[in-house]
mmCIF entry with sequence, helices, sheets and N, C-alpha, C, O atoms, coordinates in Angstrom:
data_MODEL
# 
_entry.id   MODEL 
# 
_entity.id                         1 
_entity.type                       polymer 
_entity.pdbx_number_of_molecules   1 
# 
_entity_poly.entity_id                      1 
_entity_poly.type                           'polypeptide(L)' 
_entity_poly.nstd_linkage                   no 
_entity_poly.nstd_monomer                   no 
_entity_poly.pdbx_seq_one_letter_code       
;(UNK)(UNK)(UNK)(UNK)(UNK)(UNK)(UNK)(UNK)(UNK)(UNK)(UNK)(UNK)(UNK)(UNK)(UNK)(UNK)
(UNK)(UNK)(UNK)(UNK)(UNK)(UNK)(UNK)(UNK)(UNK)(UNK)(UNK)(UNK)(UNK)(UNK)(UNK)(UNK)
(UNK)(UNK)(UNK)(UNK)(UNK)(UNK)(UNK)(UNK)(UNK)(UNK)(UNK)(UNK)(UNK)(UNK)(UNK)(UNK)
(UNK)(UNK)(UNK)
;
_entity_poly.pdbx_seq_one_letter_code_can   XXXXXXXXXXXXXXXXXXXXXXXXXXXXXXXXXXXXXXXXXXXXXXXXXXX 
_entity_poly.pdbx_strand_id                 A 
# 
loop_
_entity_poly_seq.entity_id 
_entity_poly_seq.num 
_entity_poly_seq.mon_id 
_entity_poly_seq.hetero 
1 1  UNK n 
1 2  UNK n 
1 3  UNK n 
1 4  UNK n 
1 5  UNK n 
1 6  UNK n 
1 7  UNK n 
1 8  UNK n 
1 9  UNK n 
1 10 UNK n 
1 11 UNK n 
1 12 UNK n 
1 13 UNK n 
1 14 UNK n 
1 15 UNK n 
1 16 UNK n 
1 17 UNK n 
1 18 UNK n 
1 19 UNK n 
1 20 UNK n 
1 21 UNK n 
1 22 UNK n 
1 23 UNK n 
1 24 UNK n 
1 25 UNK n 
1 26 UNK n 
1 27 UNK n 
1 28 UNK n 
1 29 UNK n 
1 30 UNK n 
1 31 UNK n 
1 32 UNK n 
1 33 UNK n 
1 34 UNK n 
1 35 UNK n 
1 36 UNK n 
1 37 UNK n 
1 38 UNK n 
1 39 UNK n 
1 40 UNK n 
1 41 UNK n 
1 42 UNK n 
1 43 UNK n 
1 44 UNK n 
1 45 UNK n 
1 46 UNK n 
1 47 UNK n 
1 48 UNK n 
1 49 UNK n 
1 50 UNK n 
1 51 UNK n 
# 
_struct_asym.id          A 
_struct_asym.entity_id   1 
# 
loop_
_struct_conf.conf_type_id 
_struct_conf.id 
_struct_conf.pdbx_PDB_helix_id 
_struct_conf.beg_label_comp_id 
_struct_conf.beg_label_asym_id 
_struct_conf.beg_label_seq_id 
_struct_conf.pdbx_beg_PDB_ins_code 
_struct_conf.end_label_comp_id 
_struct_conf.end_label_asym_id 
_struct_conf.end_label_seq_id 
_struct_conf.pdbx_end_PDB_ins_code 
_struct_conf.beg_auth_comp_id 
_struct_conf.beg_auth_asym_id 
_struct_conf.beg_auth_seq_id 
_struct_conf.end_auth_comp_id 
_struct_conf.end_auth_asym_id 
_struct_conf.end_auth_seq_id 
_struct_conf.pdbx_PDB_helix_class 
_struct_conf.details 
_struct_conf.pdbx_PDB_helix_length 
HELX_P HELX_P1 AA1 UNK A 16 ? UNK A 20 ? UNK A 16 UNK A 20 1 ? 5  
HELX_P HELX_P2 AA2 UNK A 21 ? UNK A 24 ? UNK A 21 UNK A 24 5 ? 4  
HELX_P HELX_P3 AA3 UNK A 29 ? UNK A 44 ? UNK A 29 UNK A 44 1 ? 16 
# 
_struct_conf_type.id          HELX_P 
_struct_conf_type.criteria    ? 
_struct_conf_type.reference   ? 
# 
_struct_sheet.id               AA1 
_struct_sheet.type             ? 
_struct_sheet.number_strands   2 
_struct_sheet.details          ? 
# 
_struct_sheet_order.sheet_id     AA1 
_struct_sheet_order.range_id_1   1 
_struct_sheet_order.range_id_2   2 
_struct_sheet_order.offset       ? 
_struct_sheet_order.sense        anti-parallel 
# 
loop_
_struct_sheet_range.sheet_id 
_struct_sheet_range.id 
_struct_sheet_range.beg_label_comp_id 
_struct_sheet_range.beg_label_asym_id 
_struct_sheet_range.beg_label_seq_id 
_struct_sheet_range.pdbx_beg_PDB_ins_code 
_struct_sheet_range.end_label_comp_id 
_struct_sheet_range.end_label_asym_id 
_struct_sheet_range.end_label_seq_id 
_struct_sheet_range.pdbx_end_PDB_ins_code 
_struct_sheet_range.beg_auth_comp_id 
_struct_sheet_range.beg_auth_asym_id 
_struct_sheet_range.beg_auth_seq_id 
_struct_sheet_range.end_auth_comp_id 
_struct_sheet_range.end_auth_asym_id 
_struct_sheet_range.end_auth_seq_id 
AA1 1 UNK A 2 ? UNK A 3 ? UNK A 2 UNK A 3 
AA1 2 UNK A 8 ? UNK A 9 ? UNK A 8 UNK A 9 
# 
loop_
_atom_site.group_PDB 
_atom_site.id 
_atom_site.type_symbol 
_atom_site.label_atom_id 
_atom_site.label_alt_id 
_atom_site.label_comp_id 
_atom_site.label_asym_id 
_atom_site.label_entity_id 
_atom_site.label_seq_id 
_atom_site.pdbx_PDB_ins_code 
_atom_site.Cartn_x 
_atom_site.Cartn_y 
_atom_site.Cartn_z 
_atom_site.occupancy 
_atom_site.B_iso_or_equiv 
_atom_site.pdbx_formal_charge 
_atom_site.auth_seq_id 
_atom_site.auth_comp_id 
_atom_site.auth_asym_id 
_atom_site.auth_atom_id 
_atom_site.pdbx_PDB_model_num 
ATOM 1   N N  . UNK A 1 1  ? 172.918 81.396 95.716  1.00 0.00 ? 1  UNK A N  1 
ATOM 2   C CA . UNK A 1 1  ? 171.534 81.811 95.749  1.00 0.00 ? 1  UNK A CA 1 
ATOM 3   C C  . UNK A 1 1  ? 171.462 83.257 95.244  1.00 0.00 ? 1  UNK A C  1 
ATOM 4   O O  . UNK A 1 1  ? 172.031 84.138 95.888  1.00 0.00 ? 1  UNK A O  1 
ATOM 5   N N  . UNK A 1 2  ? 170.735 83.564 94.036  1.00 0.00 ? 2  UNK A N  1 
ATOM 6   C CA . UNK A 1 2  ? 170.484 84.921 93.535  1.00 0.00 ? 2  UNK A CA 1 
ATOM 7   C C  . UNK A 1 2  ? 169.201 85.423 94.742  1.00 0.00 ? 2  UNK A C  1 
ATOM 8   O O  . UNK A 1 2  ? 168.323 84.852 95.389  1.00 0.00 ? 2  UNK A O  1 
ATOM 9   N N  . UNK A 1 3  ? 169.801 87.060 94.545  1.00 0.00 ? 3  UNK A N  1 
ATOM 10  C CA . UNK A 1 3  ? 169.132 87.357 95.421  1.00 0.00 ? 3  UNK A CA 1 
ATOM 11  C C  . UNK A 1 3  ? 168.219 88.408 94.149  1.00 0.00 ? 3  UNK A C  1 
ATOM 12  O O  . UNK A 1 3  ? 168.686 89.122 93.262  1.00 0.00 ? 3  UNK A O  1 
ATOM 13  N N  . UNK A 1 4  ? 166.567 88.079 94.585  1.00 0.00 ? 4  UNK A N  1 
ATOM 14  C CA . UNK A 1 4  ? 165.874 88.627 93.178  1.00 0.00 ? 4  UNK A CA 1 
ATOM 15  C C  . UNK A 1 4  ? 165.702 90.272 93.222  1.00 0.00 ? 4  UNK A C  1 
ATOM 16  O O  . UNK A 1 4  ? 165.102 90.742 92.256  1.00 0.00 ? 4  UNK A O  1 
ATOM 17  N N  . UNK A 1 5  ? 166.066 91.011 94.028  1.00 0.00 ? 5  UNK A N  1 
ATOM 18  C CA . UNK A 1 5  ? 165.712 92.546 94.225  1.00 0.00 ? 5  UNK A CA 1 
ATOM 19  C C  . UNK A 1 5  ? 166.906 93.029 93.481  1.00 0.00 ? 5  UNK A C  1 
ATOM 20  O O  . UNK A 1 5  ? 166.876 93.966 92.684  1.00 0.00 ? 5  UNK A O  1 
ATOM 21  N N  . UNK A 1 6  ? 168.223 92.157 93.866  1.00 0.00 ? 6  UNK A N  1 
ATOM 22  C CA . UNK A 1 6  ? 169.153 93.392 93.241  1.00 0.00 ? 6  UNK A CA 1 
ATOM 23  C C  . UNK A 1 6  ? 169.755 92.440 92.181  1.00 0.00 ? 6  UNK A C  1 
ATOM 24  O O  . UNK A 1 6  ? 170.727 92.877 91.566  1.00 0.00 ? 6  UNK A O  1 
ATOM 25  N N  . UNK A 1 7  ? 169.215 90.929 91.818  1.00 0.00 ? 7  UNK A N  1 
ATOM 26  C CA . UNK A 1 7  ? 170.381 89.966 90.765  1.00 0.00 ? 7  UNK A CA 1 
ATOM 27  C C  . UNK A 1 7  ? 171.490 89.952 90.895  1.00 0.00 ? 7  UNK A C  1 
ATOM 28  O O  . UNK A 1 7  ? 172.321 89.939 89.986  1.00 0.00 ? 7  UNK A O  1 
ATOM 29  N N  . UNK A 1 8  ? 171.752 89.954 92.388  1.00 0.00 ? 8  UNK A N  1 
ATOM 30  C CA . UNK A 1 8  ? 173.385 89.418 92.804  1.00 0.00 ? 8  UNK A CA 1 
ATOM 31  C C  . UNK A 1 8  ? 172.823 88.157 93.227  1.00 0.00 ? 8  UNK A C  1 
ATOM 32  O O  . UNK A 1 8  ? 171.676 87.756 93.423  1.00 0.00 ? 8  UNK A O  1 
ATOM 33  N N  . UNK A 1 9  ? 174.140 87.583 93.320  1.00 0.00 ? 9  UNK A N  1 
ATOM 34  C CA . UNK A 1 9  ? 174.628 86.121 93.789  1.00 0.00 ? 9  UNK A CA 1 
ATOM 35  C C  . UNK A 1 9  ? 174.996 86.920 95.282  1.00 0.00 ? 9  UNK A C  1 
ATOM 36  O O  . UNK A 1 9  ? 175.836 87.803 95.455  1.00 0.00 ? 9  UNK A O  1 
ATOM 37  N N  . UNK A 1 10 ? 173.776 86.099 96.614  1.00 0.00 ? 10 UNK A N  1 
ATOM 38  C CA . UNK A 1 10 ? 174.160 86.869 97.943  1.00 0.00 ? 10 UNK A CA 1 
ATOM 39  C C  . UNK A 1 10 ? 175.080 86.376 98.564  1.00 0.00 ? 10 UNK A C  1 
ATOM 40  O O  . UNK A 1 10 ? 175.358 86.979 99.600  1.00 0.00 ? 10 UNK A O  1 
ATOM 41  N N  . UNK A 1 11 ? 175.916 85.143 98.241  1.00 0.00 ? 11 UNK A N  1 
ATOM 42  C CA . UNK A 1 11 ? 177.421 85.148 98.401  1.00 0.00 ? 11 UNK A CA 1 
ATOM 43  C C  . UNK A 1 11 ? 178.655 85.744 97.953  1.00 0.00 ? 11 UNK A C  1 
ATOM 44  O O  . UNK A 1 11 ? 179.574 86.092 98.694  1.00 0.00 ? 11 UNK A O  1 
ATOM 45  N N  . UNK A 1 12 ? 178.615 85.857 96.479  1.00 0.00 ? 12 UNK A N  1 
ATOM 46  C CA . UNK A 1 12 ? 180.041 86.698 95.951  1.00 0.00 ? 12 UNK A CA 1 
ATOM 47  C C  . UNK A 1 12 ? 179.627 88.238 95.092  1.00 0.00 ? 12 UNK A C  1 
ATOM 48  O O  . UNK A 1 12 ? 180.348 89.001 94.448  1.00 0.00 ? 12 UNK A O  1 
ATOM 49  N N  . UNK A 1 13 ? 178.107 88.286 95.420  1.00 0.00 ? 13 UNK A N  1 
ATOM 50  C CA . UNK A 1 13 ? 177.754 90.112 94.904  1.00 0.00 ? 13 UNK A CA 1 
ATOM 51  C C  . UNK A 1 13 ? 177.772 89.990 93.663  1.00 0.00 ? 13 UNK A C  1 
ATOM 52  O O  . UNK A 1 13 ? 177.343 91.005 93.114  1.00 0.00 ? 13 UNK A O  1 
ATOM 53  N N  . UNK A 1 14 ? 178.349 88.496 92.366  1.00 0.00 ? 14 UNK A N  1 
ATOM 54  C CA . UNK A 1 14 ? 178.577 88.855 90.939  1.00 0.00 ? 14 UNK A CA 1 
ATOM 55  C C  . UNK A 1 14 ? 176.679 88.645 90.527  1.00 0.00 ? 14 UNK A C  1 
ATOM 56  O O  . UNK A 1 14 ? 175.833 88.145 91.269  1.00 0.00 ? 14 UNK A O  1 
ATOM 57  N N  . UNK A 1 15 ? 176.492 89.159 89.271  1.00 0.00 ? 15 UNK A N  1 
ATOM 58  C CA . UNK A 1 15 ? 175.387 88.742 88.457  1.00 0.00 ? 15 UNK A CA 1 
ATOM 59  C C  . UNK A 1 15 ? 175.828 87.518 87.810  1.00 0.00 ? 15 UNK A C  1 
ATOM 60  O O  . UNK A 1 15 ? 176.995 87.132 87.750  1.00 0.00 ? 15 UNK A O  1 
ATOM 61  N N  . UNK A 1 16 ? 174.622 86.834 87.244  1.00 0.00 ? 16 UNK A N  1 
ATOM 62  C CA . UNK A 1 16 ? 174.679 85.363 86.874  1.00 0.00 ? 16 UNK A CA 1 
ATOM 63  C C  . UNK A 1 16 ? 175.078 85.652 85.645  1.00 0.00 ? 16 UNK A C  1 
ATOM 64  O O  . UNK A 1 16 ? 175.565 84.644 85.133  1.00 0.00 ? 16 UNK A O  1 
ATOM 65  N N  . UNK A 1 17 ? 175.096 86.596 84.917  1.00 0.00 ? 17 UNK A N  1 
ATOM 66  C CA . UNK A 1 17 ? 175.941 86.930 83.431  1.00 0.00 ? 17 UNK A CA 1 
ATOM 67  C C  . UNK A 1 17 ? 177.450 86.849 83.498  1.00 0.00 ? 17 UNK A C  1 
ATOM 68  O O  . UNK A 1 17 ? 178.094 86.131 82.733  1.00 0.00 ? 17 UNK A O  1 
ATOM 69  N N  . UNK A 1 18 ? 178.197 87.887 84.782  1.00 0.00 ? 18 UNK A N  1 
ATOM 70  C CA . UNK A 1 18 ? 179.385 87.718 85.207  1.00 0.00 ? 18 UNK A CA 1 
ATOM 71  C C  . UNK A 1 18 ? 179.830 86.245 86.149  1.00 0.00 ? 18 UNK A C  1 
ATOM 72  O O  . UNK A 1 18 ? 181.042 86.151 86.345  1.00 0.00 ? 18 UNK A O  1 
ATOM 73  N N  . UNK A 1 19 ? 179.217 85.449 86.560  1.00 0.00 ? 19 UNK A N  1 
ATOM 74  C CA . UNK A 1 19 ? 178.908 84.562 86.869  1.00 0.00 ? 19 UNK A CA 1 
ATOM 75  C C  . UNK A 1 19 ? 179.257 83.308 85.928  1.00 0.00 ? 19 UNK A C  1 
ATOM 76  O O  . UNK A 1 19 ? 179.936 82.334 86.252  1.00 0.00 ? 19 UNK A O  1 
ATOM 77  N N  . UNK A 1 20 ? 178.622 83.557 84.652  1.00 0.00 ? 20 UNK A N  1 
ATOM 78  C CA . UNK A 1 20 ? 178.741 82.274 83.365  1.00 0.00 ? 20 UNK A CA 1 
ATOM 79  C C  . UNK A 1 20 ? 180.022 82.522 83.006  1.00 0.00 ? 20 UNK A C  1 
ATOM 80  O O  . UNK A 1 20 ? 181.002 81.778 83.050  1.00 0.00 ? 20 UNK A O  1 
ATOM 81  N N  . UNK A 1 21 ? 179.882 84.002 82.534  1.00 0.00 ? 21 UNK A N  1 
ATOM 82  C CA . UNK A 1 21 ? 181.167 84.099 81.406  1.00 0.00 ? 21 UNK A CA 1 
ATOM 83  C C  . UNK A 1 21 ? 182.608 84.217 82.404  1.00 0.00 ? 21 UNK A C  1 
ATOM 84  O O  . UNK A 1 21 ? 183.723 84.273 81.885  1.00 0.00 ? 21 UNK A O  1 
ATOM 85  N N  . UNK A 1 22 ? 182.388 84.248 84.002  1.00 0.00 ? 22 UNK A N  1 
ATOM 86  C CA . UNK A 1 22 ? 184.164 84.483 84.327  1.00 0.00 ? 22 UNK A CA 1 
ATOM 87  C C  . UNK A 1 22 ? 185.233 83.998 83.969  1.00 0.00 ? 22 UNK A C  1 
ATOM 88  O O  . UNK A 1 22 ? 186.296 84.550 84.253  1.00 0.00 ? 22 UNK A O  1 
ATOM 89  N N  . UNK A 1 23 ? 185.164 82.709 83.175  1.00 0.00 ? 23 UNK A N  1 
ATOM 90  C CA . UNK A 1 23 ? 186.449 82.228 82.733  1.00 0.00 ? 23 UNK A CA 1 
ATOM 91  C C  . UNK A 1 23 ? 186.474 82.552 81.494  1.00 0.00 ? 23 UNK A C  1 
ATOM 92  O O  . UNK A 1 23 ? 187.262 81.830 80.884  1.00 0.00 ? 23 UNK A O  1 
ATOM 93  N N  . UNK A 1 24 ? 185.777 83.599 80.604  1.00 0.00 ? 24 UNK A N  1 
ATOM 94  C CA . UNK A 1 24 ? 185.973 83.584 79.322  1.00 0.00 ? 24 UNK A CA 1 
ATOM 95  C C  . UNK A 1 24 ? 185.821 85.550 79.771  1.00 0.00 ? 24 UNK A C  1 
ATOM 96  O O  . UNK A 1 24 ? 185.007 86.167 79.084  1.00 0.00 ? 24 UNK A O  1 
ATOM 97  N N  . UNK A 1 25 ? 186.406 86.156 80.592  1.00 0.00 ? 25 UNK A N  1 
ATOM 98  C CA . UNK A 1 25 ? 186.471 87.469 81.117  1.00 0.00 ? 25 UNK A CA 1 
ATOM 99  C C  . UNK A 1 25 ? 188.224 87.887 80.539  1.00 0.00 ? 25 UNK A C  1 
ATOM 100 O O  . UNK A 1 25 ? 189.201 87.152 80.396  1.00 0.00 ? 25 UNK A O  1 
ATOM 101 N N  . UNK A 1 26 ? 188.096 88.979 80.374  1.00 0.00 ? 26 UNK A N  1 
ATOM 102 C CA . UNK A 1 26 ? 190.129 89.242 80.686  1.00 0.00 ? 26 UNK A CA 1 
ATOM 103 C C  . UNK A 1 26 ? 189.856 89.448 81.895  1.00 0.00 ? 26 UNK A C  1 
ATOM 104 O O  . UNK A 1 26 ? 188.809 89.562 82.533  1.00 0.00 ? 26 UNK A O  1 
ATOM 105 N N  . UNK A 1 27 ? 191.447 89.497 82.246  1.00 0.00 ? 27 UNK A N  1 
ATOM 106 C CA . UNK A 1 27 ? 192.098 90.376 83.679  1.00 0.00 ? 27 UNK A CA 1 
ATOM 107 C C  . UNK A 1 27 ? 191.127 91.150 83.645  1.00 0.00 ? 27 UNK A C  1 
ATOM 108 O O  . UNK A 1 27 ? 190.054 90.900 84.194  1.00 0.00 ? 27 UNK A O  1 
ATOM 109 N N  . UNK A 1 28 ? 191.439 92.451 82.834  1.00 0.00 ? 28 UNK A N  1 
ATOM 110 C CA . UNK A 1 28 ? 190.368 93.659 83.219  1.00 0.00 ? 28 UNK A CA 1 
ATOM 111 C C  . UNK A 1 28 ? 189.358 93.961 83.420  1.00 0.00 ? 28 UNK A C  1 
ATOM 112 O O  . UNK A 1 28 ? 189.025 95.017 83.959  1.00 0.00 ? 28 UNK A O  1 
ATOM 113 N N  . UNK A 1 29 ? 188.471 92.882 82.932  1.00 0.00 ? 29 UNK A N  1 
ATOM 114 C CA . UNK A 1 29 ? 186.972 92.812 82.890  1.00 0.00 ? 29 UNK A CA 1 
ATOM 115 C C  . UNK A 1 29 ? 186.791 92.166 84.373  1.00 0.00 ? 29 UNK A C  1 
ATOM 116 O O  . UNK A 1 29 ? 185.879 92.594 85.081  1.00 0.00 ? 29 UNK A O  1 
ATOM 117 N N  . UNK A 1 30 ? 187.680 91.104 84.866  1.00 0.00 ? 30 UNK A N  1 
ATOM 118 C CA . UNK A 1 30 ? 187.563 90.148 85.775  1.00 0.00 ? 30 UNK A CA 1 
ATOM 119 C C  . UNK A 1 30 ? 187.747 91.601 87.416  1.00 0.00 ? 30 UNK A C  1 
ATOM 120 O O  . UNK A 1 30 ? 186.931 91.743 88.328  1.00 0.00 ? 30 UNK A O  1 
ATOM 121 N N  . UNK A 1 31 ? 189.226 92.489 87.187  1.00 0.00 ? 31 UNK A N  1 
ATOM 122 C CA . UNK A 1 31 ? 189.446 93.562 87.733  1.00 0.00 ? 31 UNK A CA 1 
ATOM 123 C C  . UNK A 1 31 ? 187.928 94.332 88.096  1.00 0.00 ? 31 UNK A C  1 
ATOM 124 O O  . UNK A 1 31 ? 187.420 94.513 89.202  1.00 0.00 ? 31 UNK A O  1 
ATOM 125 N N  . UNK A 1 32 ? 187.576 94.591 87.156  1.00 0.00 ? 32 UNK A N  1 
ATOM 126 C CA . UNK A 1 32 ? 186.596 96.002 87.194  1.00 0.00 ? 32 UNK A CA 1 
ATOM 127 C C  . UNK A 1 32 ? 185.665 95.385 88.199  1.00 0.00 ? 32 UNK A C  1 
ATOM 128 O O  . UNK A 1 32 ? 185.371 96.041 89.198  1.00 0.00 ? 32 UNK A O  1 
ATOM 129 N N  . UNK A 1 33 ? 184.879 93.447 87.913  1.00 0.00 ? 33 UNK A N  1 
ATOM 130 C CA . UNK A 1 33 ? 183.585 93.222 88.921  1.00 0.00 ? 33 UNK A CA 1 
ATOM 131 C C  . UNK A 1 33 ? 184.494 93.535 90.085  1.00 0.00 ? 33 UNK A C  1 
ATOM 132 O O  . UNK A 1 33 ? 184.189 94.331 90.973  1.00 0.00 ? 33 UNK A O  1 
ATOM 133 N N  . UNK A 1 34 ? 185.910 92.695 90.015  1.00 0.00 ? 34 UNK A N  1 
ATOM 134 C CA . UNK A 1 34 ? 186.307 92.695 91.727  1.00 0.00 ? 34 UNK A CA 1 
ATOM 135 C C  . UNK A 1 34 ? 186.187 94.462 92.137  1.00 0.00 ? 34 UNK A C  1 
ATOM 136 O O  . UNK A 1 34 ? 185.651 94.898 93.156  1.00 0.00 ? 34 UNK A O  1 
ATOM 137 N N  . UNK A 1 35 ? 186.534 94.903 91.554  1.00 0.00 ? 35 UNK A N  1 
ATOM 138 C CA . UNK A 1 35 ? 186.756 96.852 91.927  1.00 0.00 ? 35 UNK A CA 1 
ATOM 139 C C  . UNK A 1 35 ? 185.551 96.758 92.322  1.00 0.00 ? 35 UNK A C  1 
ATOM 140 O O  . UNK A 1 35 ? 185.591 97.118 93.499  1.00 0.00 ? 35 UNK A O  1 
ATOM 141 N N  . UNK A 1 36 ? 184.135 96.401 91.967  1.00 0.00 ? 36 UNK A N  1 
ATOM 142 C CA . UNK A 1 36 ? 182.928 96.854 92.275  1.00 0.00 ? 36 UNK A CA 1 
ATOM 143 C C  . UNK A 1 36 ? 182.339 96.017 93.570  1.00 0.00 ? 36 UNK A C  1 
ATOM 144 O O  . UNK A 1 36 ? 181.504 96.564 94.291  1.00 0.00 ? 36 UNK A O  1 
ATOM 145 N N  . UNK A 1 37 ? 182.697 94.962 93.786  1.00 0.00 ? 37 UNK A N  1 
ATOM 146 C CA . UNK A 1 37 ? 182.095 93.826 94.433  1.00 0.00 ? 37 UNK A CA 1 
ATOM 147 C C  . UNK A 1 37 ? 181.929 94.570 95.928  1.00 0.00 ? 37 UNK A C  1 
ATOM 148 O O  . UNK A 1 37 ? 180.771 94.490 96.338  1.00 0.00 ? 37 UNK A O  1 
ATOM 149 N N  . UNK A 1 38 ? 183.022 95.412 97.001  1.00 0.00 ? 38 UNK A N  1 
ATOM 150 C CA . UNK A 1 38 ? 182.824 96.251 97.746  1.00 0.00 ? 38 UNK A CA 1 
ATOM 151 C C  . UNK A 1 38 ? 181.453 97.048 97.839  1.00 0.00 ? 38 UNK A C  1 
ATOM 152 O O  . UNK A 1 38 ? 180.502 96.831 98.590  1.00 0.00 ? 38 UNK A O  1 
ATOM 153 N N  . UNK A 1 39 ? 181.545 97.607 97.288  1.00 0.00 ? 39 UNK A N  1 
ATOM 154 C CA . UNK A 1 39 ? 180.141 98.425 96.659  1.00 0.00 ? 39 UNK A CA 1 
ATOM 155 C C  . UNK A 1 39 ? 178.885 97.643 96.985  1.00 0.00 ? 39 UNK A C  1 
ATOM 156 O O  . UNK A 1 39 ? 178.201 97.696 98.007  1.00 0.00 ? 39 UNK A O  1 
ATOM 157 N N  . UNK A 1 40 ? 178.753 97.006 96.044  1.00 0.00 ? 40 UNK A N  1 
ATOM 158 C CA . UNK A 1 40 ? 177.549 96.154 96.045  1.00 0.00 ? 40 UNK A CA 1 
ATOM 159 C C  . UNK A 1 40 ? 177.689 95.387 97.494  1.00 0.00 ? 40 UNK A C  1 
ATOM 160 O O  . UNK A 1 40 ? 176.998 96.064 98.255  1.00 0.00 ? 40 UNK A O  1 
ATOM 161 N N  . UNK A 1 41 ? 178.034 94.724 97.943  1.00 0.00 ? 41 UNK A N  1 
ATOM 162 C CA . UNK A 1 41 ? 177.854 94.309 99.203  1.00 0.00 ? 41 UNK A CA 1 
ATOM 163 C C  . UNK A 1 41 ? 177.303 94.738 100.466 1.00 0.00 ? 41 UNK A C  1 
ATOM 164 O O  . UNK A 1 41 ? 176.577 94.211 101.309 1.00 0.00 ? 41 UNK A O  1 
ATOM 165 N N  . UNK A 1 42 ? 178.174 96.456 100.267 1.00 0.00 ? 42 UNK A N  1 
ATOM 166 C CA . UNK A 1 42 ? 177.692 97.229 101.232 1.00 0.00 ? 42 UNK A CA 1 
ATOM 167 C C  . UNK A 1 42 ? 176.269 97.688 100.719 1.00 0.00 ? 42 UNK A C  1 
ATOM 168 O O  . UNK A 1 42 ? 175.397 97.730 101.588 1.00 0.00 ? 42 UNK A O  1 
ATOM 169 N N  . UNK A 1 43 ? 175.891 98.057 99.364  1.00 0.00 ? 43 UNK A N  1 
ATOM 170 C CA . UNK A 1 43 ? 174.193 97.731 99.642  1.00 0.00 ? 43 UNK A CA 1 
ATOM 171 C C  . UNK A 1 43 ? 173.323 97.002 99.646  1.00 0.00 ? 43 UNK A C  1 
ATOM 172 O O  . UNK A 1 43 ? 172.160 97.295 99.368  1.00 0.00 ? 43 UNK A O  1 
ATOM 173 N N  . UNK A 1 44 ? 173.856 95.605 100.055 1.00 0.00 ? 44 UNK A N  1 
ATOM 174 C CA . UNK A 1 44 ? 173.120 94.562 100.354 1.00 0.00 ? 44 UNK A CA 1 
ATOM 175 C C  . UNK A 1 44 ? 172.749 94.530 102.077 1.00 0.00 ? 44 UNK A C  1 
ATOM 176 O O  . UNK A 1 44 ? 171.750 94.165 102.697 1.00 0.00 ? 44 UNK A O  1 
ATOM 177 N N  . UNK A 1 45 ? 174.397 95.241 102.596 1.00 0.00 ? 45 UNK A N  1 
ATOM 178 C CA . UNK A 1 45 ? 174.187 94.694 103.879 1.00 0.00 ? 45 UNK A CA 1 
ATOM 179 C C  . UNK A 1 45 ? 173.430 94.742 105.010 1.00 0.00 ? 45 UNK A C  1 
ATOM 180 O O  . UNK A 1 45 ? 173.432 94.347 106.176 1.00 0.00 ? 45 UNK A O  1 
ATOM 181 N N  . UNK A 1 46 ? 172.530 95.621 103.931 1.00 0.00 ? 46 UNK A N  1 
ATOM 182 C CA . UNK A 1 46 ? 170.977 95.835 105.604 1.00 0.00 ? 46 UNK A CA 1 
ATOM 183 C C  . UNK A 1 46 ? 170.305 94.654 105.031 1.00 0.00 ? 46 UNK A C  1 
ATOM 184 O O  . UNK A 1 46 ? 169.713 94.461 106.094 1.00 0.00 ? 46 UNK A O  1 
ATOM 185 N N  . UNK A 1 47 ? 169.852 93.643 104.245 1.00 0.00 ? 47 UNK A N  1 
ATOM 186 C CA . UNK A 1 47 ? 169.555 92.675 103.887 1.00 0.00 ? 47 UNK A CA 1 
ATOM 187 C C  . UNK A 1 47 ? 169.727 91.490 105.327 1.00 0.00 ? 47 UNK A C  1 
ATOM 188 O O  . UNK A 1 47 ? 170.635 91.625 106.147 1.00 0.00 ? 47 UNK A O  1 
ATOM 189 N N  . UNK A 1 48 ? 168.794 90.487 105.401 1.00 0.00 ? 48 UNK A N  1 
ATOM 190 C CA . UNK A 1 48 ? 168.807 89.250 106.064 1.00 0.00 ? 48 UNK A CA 1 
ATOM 191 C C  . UNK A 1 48 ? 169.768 88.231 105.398 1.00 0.00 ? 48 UNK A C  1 
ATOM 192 O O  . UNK A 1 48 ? 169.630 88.628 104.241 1.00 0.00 ? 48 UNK A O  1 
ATOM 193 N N  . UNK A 1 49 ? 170.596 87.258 105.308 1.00 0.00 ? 49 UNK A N  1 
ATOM 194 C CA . UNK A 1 49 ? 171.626 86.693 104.510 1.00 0.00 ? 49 UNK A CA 1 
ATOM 195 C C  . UNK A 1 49 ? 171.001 85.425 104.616 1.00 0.00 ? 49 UNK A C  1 
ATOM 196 O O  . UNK A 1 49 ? 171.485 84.864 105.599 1.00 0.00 ? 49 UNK A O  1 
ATOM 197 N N  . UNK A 1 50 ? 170.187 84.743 104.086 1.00 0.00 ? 50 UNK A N  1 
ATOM 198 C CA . UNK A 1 50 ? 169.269 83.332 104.157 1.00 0.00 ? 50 UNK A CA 1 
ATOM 199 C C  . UNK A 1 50 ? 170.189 82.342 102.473 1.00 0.00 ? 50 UNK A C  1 
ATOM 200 O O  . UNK A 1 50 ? 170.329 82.449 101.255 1.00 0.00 ? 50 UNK A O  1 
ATOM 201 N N  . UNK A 1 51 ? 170.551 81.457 103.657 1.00 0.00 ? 51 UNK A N  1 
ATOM 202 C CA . UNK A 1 51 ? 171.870 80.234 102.248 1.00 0.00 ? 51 UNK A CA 1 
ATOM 203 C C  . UNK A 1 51 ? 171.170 79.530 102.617 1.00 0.00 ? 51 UNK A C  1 
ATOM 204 O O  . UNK A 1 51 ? 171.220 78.357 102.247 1.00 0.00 ? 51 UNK A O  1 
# 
């Protein structure tokens, strides 16, 4: 479920762009969302979590 304020996915924090293309990502590209995914979560987490 995209969440529409910030265009994360409110399960794994990716955008639906990083989302399509992950199997056509390198390592590094694949690296950098995971490096960020922390981040983004924590400013989701004053958010209600509705799946």
């Amino acid at each position: 479920m995209m969440d529409p304020e910030s265009g994360l996915c409110a399960g794994c924090f990716r955008t639906i762009e990083e989302i399509g293309n992950w199997s056509r990502m390198t390592e590094g590209e694949r690296e950098k969302v995971w490096g960020e995914l922390p981040l983004r979560k924590a400013g989701n987490s004053s958010k209600d979590s509705v799946i």
